[in-house]
N, C-alpha and C positions, 0 to 999 in steps of 0.2 A: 504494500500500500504506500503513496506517494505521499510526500511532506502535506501537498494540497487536498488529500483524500484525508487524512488523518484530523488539519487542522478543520474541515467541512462536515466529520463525524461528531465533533468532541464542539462545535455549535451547537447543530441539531439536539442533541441529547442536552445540551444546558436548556435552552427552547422548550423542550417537552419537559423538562424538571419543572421550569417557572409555569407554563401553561398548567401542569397538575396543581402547583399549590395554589394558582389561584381560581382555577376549580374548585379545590379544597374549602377555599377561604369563601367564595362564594355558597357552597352545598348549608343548608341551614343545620344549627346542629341542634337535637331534639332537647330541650328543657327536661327535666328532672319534675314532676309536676309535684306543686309548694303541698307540704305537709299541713295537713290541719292542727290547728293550736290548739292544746289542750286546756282543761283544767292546771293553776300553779300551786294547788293542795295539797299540802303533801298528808294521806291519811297514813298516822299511826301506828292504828294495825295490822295493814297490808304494808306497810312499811316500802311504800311508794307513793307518786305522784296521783292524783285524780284522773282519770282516762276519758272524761264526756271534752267533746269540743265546745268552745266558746265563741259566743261573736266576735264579728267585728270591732277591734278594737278593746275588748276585754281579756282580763288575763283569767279570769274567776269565770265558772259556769255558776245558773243559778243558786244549784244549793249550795255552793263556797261561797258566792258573793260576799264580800265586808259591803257593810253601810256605807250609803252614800250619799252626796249633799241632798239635802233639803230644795226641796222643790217650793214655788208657791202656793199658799193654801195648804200644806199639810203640815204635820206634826210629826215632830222626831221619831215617836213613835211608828209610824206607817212605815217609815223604813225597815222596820225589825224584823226578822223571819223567825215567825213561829214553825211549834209542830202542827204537822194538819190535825185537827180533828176528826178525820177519819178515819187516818195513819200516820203512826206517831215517825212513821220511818223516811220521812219527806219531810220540808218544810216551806214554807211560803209566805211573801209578803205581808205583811198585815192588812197592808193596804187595800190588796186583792185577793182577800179571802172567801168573799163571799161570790167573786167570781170565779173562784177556784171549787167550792163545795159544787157548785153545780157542773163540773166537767172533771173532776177528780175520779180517778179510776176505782179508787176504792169506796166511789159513793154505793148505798146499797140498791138491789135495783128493788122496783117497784113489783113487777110478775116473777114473783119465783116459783117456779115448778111444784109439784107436788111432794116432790123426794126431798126437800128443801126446808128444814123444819129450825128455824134457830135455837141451838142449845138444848137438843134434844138426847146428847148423849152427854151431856156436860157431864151429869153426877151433882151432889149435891152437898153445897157449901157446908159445913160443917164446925164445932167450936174448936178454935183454935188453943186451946189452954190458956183464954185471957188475952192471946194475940192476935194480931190480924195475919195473915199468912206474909205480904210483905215484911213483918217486923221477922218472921221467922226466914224469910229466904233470908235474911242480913244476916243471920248469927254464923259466923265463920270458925272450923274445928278447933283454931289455935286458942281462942278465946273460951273453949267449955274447962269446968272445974276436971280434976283429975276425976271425981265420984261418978261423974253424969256422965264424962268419956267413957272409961272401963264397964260403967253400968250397962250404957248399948252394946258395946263390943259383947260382955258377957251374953247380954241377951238374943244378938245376931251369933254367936256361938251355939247358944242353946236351942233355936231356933234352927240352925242350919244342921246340927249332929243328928237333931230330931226327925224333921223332913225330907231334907235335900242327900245328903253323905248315901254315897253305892246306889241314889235311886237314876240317877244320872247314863242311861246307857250309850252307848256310840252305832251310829247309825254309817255303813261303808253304802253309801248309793251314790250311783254315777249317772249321767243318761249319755245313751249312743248317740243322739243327735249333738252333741258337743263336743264329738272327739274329735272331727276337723277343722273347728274352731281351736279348741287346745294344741294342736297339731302346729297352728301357725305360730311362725318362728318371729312375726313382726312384731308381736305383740308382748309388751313391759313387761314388768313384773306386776305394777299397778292392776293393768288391764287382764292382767293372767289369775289375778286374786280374784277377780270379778267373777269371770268366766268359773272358774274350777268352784264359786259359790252356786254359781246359775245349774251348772249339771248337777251338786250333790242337791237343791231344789228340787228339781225335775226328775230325778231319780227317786225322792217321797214321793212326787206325785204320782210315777207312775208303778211305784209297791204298794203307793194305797189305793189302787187301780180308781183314779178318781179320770185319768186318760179316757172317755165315753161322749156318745153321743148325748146330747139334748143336756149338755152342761154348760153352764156359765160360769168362770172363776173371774172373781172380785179382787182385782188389786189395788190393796190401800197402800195408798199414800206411792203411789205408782213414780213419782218421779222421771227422769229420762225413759222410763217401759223396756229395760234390757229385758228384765225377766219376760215381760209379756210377748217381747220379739220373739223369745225363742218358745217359748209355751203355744203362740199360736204356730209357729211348724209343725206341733204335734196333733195341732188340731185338724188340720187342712183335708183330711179323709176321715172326719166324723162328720154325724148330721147334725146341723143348728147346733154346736159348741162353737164359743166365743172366748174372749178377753176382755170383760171390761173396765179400764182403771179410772180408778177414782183419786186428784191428787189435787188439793186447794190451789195449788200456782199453775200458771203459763211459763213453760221450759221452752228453751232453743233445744235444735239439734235432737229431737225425742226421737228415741231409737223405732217408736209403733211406726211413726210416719214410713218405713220403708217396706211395710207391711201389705205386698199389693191387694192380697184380697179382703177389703174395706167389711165384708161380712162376719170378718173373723174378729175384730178389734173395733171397739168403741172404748171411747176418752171421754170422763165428766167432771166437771171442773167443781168442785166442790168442796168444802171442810167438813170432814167426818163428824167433827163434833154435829153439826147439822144436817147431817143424812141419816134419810129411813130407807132401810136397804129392801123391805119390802115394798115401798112405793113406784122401786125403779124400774120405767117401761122395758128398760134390756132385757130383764127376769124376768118379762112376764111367758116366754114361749120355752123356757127352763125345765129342766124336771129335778134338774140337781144345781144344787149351788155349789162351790168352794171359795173358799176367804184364803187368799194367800197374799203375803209381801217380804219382802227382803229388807233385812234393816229399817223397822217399821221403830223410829226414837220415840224415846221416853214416853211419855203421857200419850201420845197418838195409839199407840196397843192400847190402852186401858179403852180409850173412846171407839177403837173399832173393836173390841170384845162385846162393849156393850151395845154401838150399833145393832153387832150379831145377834145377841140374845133379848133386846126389847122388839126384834122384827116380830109380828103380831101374825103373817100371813105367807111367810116361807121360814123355813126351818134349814141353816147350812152347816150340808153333810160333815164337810170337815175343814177344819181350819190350822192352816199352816203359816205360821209368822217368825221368822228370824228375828231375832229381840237386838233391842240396843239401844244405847246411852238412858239406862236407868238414871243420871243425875238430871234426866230433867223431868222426873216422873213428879208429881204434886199429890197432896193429898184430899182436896177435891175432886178429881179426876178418875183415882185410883182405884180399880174395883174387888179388890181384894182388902181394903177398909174391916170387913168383920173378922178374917184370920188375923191380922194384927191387934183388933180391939179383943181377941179372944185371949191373946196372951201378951195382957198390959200393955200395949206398945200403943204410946201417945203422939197424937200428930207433932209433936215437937221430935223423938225421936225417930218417929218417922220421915220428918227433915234430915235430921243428922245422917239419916242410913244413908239418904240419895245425895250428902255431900262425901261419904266417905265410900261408894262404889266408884269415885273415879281412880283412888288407888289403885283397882284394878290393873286400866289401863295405863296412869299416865304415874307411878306407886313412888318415880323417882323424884317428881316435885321440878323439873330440867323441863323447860323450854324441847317442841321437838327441833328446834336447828340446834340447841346445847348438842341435845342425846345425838344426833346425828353425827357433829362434829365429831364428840366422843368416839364413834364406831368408827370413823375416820381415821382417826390418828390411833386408834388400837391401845387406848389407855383404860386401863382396868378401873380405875374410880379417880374425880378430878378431887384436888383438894378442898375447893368448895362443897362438892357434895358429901365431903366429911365432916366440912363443919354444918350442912343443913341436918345432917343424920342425928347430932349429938344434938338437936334443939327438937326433936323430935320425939313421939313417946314412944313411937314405936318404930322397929328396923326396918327397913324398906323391905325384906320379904314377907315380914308379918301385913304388913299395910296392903300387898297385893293380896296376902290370904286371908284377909278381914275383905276386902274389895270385890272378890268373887265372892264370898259367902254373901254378902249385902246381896250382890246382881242377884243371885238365884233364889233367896227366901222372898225378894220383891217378886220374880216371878211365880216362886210357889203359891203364894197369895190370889194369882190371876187365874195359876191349876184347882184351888178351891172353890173359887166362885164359877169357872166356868164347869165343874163335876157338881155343885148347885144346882146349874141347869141344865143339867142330864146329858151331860159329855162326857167321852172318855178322855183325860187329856194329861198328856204328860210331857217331858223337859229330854231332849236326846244333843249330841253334840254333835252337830251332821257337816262338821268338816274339821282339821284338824289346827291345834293354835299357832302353827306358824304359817298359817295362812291368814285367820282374821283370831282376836282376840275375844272378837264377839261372837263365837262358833255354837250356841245354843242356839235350837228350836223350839217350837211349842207347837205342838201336835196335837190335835183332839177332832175327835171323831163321834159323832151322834149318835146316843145309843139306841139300839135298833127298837128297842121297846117304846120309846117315849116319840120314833119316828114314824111308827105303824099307824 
């Protein structure tokens, strides 16, 4: 190649370099689109920022807002955000309260259905030993005399060796329909607890061959409807057997929703305290009921027990409930009231019981990111938790084995009132504790004489 060919290449190619970049510089380049501004709150207990977006111009969404200048015509006051009076879990202007009652979601509505009865499984306020029940949920365990501590303990001792000790059997059921869900390898360890609960469920239900046609099973307090997802698969070749759950809130993401045949699953939005389970039009083309739920907390079992047995005009076959978080059981609510009044146990100690089943679970007194940390760094005990042990009266393993005897004489209490009203029903472990700590069922079954 010649001097003049060489210096006529090495133009061109500079030419097409400058032509490209401002090509380049010309091509638009695509924006990143502007993030939405949040909330600048920081809450507390989730120990992060506020996540609702804010206007224009503001740094606060409504329920963070600080006060702000006074306008004309009004009073310092108007500014103030109260609680709503419908729902204390909200707050609102002062100013625009009364136009807030009339579009508030938790106004009540005016036509409620017939299944719809307010406070109809409430239970029945009762004396509190001279207190109002609020003065009782304040009394905290550190604060009881050493006499009145050791007195309950002894009495939840005496109580549990009596009742509960060897009556407790273990139940191995699995169901086949969940072995290729267990199978998959994507799924947590969270999400794998869940699961290995759902088949040892569905494995009672179908050893108590409640699996039939012309059945309706009732889930209270249904939450996301995993269990009813997989429950309606089993139904899919019976005749008019359904799912229908019953659960006070509106969920995102509910597992029923992918349930394509809409005949097999109905959702009713409702608070158990105020349903009449004989009223509900789902039941009416039934021949059999079942009462089933997974993790049905505290006081919600007491109100759908009695749901069950104040129904006047169906009678259900058998009732399966996975129990949990007895500390928020009340003694209003609780329908086991006469075994405890039968052996001296006063609504004040039966306060005390439902503060001292959380030892169960939580016996170390540690934060779960402490206890986490802990398993983390693979250290056998921090020295704080030597020094919370030695202000305490009892060892942290006795505190877990006073904690489970509480959970289970609370439920013995639920086994006598429902054998009351002519069930057979008793207390099984129907999966193991290092899967949930809440591994107890309550199983009862109608007895065939009082169903005839």
């Amino acid at each position: 190649m010649s001097e003049i060919e060489q210096v006529a290449k090495k133009l061109k190619m500079t030419a097409d370099a400058d032509n490209a970049a401002e090509e380049q510089q010309q091509t638009p380049v695509a924006e990143e689109p502007a993030r939405e501004k949040t909330c600048q709150h920081w809450v507390k207990r989730k120990k992060r920022f506020c996540k609702m977006t804010v206007a224009k111009g503001k740094d606060y969404c409504g329920e963070h807002a600080p006060a702000v200048n006074v306008g004309e015509g009004q009073s310092p006051e108007d500014q103030d955000r109260i609680p709503c009076p419908l729902d204390g879990k909200h707050t609102v202007y002062k100013k625009n309260l009364q136009k807030h009652l009339k579009i508030c979601n938790a106004k009540p509505k005016e036509d409620l259905p017939d299944y719809i009865k307010k406070n109809i499984n409430a239970g029945h306020a009762e004396d509190y030993d001279g207190n109002t029940n609020e003065e009782l949920k304040a009394i905290k365990l550190v604060d009881l005399e050493d006499a009145e501590f050791y007195q309950v303990i002894d009495k939840v001792k005496e109580l549990y060796g009596k009742y509960v000790e060897g009556n407790i059997q273990t139940l191995n059921c699995n169901h086949k329909c969940m072995d290729e869900e267990l199978a998959n390898e994507e799924y947590g360890k969270e999400s794998r607890k869940h699961l290995v609960q759902a088949s040892a469920l569905l494995g009672i239900l179908e050893n108590e061959r409640t699996i039939q046609n012309f059945t309706s099973f009732v889930e209270f307090g249904a939450g996301k409807g995993q269990l009813a997802f997989y429950l309606s698969k089993l139904l899919e070749n019976m005749k008019s057997s359904q799912v229908v759950l019953v659960d006070r809130m509106s969920l995102r993401h509910k597992k029923d929703n992918k349930i394509e045949d809409r005949s097999l699953v109905q959702r009713i939005r409702a608070d158990i305290v105020d349903l009449c389970l004989d009223k509900l039009p789902a039941l009416n083309t039934s021949q059999h009921c079942v009462a089933v739920s997974k993790h049905l907390c505290g006081g919600a079992t007491d109100l759908t027990l009695r749901c069950i047995t104040q129904a006047s005009e169906r009678l259900t076959d058998v009732i399966m409930i996975a129990v949990c978080c007895h500390h928020r059981c009340d003694w209003p609510t609780y329908v086991g009231k006469e075994f405890f009044k039968r052996h001296g146990v006063t609504p004040r100690q039966f306060l005390i019981i439902t503060k001292m089943v959380s030892w169960a679970i939580c016996g170390t007194g540690m934060s779960r990111e402490r206890r986490k940390a802990l398993e983390e760094q693979k250290s056998s005990e921090p020295d704080d938790s030597k020094d919370l042990q030695q202000n305490q009266r009892l060892t942290l393993a006795e505190r877990e084995t006073i904690g489970f005897m509480c959970k289970r004489i609370l439920d013995h209490g639920r086994l006598e009132y429902l054998r009351e009203h002519s069930y057979e029903a008793n207390l099984y472990y129907y999966v193991p504790k290092d899967v949930t700590l809440e591994n107890v069922v309550l199983l009862a079954r109608k007895n065939k004489s009082s169903s005839d």
